[in-house]
Structures are given as C-alpha cells and as structure tokens.
C-alpha positions as CSV (number, residue, x, y, z in Angstrom):
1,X,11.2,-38.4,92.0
2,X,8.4,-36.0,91.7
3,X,8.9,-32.4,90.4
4,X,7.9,-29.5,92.5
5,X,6.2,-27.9,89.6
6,X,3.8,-31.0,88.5
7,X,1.0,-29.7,90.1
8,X,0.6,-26.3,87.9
9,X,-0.8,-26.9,85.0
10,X,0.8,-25.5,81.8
11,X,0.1,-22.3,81.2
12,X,0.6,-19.8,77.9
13,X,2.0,-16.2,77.1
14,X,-0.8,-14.6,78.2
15,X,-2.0,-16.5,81.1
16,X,1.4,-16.2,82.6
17,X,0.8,-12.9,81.9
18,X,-2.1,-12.2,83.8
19,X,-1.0,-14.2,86.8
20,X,1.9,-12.0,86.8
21,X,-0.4,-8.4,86.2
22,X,-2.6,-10.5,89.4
23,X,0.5,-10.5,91.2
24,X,1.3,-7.1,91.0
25,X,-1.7,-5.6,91.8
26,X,-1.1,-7.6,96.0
27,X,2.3,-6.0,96.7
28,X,1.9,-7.6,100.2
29,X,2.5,-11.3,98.8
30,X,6.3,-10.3,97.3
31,X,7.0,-6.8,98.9
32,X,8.7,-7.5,102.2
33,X,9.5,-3.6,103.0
34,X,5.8,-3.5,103.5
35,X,4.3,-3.6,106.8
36,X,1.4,-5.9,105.5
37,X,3.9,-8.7,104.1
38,X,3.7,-10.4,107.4
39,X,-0.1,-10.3,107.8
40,X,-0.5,-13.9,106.6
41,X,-4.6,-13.3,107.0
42,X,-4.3,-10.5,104.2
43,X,-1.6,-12.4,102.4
44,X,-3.9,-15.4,102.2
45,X,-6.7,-12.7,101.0
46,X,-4.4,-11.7,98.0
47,X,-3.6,-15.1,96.8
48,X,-7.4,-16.3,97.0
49,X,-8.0,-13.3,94.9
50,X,-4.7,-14.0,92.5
51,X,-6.5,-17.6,92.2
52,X,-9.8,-16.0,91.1
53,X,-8.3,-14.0,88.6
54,X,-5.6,-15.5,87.0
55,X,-8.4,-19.1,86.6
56,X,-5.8,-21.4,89.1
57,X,-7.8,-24.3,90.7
58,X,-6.3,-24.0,94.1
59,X,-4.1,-20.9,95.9
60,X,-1.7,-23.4,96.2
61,X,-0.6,-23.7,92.8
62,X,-0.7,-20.0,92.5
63,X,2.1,-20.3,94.9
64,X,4.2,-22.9,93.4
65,X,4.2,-21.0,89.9
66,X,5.1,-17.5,91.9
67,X,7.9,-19.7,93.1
68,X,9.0,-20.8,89.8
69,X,8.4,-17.5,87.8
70,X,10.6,-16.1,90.7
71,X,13.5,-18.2,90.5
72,X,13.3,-18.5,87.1
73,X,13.7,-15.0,86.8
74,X,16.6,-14.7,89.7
75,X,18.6,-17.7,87.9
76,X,18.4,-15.0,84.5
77,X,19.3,-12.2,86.3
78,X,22.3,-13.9,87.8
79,X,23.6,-15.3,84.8
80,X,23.2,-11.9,83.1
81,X,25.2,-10.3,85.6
82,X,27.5,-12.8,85.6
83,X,28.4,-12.3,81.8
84,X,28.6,-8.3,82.5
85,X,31.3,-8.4,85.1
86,X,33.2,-11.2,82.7
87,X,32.5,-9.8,79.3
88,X,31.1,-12.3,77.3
89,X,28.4,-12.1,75.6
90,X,25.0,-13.8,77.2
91,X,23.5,-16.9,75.2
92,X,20.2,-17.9,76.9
C-alpha cells in the first residue's frame, strides 16, 4: 500500500522551516474564522505562492506536507494533554 506522504520529498530543519514561516504569512489557507478561507481562487493563490517560496515542485505537495505537519502536530498536542489530565510524565 502506498503512503500518503511518498510524494513529498524529504525535507530538513530549515526547509520545514521555511514552508512553515510560507505558511504563515497566507492565513487564508489554515485560518477558517477568516472570511477569505473559503475563497478557493485566493486560497489556490497562496499555495502557488507557498510552492514558490518554500522550492516544492507542485502545490500539491505543499498540501500533503501542511497535512502531515498538521496532524503531526495535533497527534503531539493530544498526547500532551493526555499526560496532563493523568499525571505522568510525557516520553515522546
């Protein structure tokens, strides 16, 4: 079976990190109290323009390693909640 993830290349520290600084400078692509979250036309904008600067081939994989970063991040945050309301210490 085929991961989800194969088609984005491996990427280091600091690219990750400038996809992510990419991200957040097109609150409309994860923001969805703003009124331009639904305008897929501008959304589509943003991510050419997260492609363009963060070196991606394709928007496409741009989206599939937003996806990953993201529940990467929610599946950390819910363990680390987790271990809060039971007391024991986190191990990651």
């Amino acid at each position: 079976m085929a991961s989800s993830h194969e088609s984005v290349p491996p990427l280091c520290g600091s690219e990750i990190e400038r996809f992510l600084a990419a991200v957040q400078q097109h609150p409309c692509v994860y923001d969805t109290k703003r009124m331009d979250y639904r305008d897929a036309e501008r959304k589509n904008n943003a991510w050419e323009q997260i492609r363009v600067y963060s070196g991606l081939s394709k928007v496409d994989e741009c989206l599939k390693l937003w996806k990953r970063l993201r529940d990467r991040y929610a599946r950390e945050l819910k363990a680390i909640q987790a271990t809060k309301r039971s007391g024991s210490g986190y191990v990651s």
